[in-house]
GUFILO-937132 format. One line per 5 residues: number of its first residue (from 1); their letters; for each residue x, y, z of N, C-alpha, C, O, CB. Coordinates in Angstrom, 1 decimal. Glycine has a CB too. Layout:
<nodes>
NUM> a> X:Y:Z:X:Y:Z:X:Y:Z:X:Y:Z:X:Y:Z; ...
</nodes>
This chain:
<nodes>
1> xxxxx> -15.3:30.3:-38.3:-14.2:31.3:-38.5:-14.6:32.7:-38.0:-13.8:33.5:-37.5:-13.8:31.3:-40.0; -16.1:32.8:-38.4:-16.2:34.5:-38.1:-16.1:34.4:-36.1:-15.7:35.3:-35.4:-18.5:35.4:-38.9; -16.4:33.4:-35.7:-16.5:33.5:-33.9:-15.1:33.8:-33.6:-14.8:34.6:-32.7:-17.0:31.9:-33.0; -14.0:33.0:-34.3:-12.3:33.4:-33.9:-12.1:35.0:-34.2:-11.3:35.8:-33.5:-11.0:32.5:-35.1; -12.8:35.3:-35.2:-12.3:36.7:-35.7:-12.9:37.6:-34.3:-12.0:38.2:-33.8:-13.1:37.2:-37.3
6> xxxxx> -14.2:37.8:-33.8:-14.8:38.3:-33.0:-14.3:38.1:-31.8:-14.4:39.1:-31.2:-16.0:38.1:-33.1; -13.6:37.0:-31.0:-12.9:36.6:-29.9:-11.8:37.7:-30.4:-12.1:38.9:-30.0:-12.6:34.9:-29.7; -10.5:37.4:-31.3:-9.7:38.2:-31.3:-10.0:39.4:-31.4:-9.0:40.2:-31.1:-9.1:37.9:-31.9; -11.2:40.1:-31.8:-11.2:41.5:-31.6:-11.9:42.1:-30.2:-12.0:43.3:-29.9:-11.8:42.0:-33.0; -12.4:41.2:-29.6:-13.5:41.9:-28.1:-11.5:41.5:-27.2:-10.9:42.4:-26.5:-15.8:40.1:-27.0
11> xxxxx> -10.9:40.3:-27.5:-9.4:40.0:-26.5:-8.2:40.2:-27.5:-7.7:39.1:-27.7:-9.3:38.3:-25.8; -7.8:40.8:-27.9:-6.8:41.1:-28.9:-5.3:41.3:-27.8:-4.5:42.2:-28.2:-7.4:42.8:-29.9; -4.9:40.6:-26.6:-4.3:40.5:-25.9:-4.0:38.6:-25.9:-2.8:38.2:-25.5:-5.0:41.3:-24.9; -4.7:37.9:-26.2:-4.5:36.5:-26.5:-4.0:35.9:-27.4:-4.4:36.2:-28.5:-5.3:35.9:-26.6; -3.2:35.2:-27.2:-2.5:34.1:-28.1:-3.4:33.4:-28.7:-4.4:33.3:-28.0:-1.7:33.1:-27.6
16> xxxxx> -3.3:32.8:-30.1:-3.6:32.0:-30.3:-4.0:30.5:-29.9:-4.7:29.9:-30.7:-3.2:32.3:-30.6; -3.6:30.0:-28.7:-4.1:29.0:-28.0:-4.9:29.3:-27.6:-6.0:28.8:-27.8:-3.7:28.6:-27.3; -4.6:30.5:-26.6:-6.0:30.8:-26.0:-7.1:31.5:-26.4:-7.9:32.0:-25.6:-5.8:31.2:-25.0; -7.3:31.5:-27.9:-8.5:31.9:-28.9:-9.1:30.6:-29.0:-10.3:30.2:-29.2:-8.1:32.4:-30.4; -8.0:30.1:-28.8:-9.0:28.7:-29.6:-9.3:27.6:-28.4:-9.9:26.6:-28.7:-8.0:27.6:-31.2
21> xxxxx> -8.8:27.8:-26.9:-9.8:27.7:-25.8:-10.8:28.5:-25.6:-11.8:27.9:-25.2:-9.3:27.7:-24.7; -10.9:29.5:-25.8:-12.3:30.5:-26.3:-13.4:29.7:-26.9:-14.4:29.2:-26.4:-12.0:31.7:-27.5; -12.8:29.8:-27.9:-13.4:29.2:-29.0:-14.5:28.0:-28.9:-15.8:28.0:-29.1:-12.3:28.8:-29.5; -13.2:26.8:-28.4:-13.8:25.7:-28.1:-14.8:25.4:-26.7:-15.5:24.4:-26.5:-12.7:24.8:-28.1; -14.7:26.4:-25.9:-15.6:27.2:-24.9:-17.2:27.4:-25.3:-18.3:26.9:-25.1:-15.0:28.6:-24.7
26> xxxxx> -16.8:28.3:-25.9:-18.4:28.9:-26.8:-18.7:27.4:-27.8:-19.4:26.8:-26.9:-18.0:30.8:-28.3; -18.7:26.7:-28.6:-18.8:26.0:-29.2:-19.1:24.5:-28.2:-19.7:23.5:-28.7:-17.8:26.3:-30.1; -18.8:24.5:-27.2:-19.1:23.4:-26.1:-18.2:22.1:-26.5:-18.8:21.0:-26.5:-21.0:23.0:-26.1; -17.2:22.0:-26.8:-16.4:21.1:-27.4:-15.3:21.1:-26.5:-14.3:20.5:-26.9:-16.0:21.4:-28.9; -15.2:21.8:-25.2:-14.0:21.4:-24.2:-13.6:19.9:-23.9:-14.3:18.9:-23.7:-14.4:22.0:-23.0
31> xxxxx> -12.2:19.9:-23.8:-12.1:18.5:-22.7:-11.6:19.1:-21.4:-10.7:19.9:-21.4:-10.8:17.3:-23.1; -12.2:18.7:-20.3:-12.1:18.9:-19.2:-10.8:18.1:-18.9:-10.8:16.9:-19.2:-13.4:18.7:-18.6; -9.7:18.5:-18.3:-9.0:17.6:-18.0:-9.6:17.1:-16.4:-10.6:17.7:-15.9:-7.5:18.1:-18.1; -8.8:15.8:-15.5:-9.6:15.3:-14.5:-9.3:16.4:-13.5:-8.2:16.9:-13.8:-9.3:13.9:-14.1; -9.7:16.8:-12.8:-9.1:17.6:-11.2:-9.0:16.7:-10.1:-10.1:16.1:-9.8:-10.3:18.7:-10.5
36> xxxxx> -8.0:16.4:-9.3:-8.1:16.3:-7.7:-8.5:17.4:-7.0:-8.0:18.5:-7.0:-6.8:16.0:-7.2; -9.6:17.0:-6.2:-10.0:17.6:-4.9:-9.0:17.7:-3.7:-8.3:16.7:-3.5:-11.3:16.9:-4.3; -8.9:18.5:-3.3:-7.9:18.3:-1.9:-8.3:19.1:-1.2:-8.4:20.3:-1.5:-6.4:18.5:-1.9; -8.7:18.7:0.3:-8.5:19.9:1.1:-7.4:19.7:2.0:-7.1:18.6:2.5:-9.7:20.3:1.9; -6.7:21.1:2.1:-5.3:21.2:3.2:-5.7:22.1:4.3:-5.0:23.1:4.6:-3.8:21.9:2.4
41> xxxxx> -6.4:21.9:4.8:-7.1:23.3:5.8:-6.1:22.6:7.2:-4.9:22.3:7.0:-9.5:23.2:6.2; -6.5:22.6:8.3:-5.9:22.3:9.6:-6.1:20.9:9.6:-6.8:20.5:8.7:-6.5:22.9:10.8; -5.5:19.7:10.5:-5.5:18.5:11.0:-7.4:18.4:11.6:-8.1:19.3:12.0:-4.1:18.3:12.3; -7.5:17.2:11.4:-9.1:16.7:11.9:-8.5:16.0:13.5:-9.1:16.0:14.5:-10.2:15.2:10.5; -7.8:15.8:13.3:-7.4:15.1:15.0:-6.5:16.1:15.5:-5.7:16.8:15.0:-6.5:13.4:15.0
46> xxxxx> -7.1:15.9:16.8:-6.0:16.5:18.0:-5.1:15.6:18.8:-5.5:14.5:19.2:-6.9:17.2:19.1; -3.5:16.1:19.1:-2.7:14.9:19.4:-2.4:15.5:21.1:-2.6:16.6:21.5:-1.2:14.7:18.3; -2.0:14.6:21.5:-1.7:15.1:23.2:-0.3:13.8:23.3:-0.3:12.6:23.1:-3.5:14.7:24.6; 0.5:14.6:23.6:1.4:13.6:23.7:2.3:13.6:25.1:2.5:14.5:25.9:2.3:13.7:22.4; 2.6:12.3:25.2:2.7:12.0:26.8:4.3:11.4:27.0:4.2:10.2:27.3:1.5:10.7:27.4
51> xxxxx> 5.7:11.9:27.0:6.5:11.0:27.3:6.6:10.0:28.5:6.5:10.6:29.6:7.4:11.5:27.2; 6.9:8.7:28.4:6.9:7.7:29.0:8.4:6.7:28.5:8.9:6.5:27.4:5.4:7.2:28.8; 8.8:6.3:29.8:9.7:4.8:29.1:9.6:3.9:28.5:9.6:3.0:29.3:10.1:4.0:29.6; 9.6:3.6:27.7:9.8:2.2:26.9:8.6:1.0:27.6:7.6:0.8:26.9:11.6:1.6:27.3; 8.8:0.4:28.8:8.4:-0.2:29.3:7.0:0.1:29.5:6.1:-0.6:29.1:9.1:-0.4:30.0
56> xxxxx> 7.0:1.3:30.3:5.3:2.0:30.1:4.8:1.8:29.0:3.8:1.0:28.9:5.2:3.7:30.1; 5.2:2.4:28.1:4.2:2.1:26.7:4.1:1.3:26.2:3.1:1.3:25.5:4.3:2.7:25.6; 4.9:-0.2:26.1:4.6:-1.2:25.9:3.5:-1.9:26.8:2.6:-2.5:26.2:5.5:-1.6:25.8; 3.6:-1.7:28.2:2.1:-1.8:29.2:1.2:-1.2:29.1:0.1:-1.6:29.4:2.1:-1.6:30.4; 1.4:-0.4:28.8:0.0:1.0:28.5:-0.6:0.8:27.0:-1.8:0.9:26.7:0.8:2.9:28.4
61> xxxxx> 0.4:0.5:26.2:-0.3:-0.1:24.7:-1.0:-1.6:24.8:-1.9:-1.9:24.0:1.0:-0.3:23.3; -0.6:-2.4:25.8:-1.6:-3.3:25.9:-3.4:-3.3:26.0:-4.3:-4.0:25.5:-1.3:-3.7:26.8; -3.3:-2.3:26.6:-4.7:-2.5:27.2:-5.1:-1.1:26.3:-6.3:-1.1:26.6:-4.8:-2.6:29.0; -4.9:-0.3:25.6:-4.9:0.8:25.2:-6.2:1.1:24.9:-6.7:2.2:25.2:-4.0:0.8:24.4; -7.1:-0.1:23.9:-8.5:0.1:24.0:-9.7:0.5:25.4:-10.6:1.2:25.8:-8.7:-1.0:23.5
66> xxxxx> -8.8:-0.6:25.6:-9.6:-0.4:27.6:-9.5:1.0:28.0:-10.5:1.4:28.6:-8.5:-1.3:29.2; -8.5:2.1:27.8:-7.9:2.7:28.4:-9.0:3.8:27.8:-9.6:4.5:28.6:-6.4:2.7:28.3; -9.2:4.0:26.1:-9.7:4.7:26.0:-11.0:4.6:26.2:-11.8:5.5:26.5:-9.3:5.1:25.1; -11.2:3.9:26.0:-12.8:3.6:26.7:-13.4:4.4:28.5:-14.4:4.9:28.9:-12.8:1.6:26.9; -12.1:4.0:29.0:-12.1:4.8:30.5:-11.4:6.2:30.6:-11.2:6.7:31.7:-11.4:3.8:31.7
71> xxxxx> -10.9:6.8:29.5:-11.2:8.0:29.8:-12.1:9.0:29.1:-12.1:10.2:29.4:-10.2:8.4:29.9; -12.9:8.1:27.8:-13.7:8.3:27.4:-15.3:8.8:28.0:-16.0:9.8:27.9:-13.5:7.6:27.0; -15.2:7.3:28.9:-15.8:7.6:30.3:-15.8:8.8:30.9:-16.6:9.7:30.6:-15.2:6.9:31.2; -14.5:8.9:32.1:-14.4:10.0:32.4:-14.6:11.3:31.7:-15.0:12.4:32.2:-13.6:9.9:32.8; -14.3:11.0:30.7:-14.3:12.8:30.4:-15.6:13.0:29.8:-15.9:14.2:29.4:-13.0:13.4:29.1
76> xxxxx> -16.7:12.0:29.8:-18.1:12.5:29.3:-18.6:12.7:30.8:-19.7:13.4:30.8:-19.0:11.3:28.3; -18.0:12.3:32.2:-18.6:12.6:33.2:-18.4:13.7:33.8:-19.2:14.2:34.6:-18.4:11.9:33.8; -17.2:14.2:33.4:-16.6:15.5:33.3:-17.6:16.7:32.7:-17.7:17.8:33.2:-15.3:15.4:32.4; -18.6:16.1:31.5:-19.4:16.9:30.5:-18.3:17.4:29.9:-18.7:18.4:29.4:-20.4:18.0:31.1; -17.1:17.3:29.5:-16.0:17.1:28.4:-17.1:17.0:27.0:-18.0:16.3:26.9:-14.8:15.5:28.8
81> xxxxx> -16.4:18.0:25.9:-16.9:17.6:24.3:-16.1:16.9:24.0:-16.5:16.0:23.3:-17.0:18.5:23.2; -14.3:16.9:24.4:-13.5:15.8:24.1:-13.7:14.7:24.3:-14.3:14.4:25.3:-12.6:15.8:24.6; -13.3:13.9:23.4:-13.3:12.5:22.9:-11.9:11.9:23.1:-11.1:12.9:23.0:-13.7:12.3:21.4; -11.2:10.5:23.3:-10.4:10.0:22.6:-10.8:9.5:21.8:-11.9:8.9:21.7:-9.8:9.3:23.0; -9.6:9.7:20.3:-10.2:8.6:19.3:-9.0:7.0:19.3:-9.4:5.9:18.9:-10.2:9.5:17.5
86> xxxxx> -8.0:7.3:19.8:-6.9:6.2:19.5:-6.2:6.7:20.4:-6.2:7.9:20.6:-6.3:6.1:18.1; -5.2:5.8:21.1:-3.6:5.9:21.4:-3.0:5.2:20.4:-3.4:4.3:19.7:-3.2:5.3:23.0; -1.8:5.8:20.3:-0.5:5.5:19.8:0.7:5.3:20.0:1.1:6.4:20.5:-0.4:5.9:19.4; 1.7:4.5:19.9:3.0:4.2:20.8:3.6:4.7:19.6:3.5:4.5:18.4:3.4:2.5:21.6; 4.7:5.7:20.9:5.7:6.2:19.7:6.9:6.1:20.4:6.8:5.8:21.6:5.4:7.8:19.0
91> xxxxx> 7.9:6.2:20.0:9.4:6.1:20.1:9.8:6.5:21.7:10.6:5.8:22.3:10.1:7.1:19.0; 9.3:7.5:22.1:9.3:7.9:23.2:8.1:8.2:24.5:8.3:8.5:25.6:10.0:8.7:22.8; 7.2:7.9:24.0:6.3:7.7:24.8:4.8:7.1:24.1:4.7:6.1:23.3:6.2:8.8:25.5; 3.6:7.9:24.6:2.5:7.9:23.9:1.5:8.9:23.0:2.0:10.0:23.2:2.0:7.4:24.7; 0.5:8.9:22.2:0.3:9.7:21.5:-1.1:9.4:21.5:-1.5:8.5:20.8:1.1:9.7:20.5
96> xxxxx> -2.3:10.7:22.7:-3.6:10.5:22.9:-4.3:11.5:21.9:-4.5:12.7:22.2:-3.9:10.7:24.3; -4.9:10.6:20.4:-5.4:11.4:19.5:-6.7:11.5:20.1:-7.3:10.5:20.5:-5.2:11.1:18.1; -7.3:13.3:20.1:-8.7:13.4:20.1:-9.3:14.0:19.1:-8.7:14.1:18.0:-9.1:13.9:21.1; -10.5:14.4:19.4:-11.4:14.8:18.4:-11.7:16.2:18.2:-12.5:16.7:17.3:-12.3:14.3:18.6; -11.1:16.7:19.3:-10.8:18.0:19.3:-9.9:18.5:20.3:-9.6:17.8:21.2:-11.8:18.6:19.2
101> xxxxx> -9.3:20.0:20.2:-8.5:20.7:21.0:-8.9:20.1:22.4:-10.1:19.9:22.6:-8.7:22.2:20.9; -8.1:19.9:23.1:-8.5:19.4:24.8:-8.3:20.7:25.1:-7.8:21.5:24.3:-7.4:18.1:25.8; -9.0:21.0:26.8:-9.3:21.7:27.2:-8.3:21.4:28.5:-8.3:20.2:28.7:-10.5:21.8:27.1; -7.3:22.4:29.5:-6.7:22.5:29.9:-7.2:21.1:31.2:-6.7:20.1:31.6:-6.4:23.8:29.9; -8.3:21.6:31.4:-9.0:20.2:32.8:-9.1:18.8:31.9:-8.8:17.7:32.5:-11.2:20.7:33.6
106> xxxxx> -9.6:18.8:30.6:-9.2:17.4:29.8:-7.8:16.8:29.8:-7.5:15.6:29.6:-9.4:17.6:28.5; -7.1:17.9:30.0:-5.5:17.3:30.2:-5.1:16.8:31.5:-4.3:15.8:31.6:-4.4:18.5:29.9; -5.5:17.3:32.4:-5.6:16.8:33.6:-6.1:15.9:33.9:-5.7:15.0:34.6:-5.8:17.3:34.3; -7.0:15.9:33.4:-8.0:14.2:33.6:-7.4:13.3:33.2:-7.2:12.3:33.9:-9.4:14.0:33.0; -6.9:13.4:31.7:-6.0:12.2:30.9:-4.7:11.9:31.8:-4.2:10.8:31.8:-5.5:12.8:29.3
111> xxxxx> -4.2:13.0:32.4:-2.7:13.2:32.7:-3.2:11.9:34.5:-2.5:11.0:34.9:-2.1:15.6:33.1; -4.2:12.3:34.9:-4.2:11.7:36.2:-5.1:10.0:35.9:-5.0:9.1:36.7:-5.1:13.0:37.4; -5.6:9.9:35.0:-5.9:8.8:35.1:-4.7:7.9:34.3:-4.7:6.8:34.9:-7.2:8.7:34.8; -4.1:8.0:33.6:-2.4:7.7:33.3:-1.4:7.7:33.9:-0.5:7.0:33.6:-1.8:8.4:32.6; -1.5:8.5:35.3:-0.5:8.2:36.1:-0.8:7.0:37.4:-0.1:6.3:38.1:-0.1:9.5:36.6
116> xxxxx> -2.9:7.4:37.4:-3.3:6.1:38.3:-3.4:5.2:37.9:-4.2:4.5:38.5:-4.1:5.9:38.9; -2.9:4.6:36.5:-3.1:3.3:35.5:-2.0:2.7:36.1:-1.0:3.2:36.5:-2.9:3.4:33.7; -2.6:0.8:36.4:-1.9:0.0:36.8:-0.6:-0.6:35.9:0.3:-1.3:36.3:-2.7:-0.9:37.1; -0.9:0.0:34.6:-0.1:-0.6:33.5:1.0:0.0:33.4:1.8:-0.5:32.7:-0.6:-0.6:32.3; 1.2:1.7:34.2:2.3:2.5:34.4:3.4:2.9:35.3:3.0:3.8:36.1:2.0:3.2:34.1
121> xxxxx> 4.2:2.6:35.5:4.6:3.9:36.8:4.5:5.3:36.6:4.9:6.0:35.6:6.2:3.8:37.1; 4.0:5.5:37.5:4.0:7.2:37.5:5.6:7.7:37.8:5.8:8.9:37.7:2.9:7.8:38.9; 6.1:7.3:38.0:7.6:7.8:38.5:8.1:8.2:36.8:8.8:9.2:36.5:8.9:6.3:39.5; 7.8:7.7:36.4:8.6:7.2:34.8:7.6:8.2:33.4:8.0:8.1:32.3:8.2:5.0:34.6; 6.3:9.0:34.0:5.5:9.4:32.9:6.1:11.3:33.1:6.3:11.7:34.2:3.5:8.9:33.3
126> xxx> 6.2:11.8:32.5:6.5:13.3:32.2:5.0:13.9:32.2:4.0:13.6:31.7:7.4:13.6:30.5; 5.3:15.1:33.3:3.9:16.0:33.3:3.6:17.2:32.3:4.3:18.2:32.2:3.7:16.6:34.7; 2.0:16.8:31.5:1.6:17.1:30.5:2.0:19.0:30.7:1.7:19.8:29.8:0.0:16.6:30.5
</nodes>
């Protein structure tokens, strides 16, 4: 009782609840409720996105592993830090997630080996 009295007189601005989270503070008798961690900082992937027809991206999502693999390729021959990590077929074209910000010549490289892909027409792909 004398520790409540001494809390209310050093914080004589506190409610009663929060004397007796004080309280149960000093005395080591808290319940911790659980916390979620979260971080919301920026996206970990970078997206590059490519409109194409219908038909393209269904040809181009075929082989799509292959694909990143060869411009993976290329762009480490480039000395590129960019990575692909995945393509993605979306509604209206494609969606080249990397691993970081591409670099204006990384876009070009993706942009030109996409339009020299057998699986596409170039007539039909929109320039990056």
């Amino acid at each position: 009782m004398a520790e409540v009295l001494k809390i209310k007189k050093a914080f004589p601005a506190l409610n009663v609840e929060k004397i007796d989270q004080v309280n149960n503070i000093i005395k080591g008798t808290t319940k911790l409720k659980p916390r979620i961690q979260m971080t919301t900082k920026e996206p970990f992937r970078k997206q590059i996105i490519i409109s194409m027809s219908k038909e393209n991206v269904d040809s181009f999502i075929k082989n799509s592993s292959l694909h990143v693999t060869n411009i993976n390729r290329q762009l480490h021959n480039a000395k590129s830090e960019t990575l692909i990590d995945y393509i993605r077929a979306e509604p209206l074209g494609i969606t080249v997630v990397t691993n970081k910000v591409s670099q204006p010549s990384d876009l070009m490289l993706i942009d030109q080996y996409i339009k020299n892909s057998n699986d596409v027409n170039a007539l039909q792909v929109d320039e990056l």
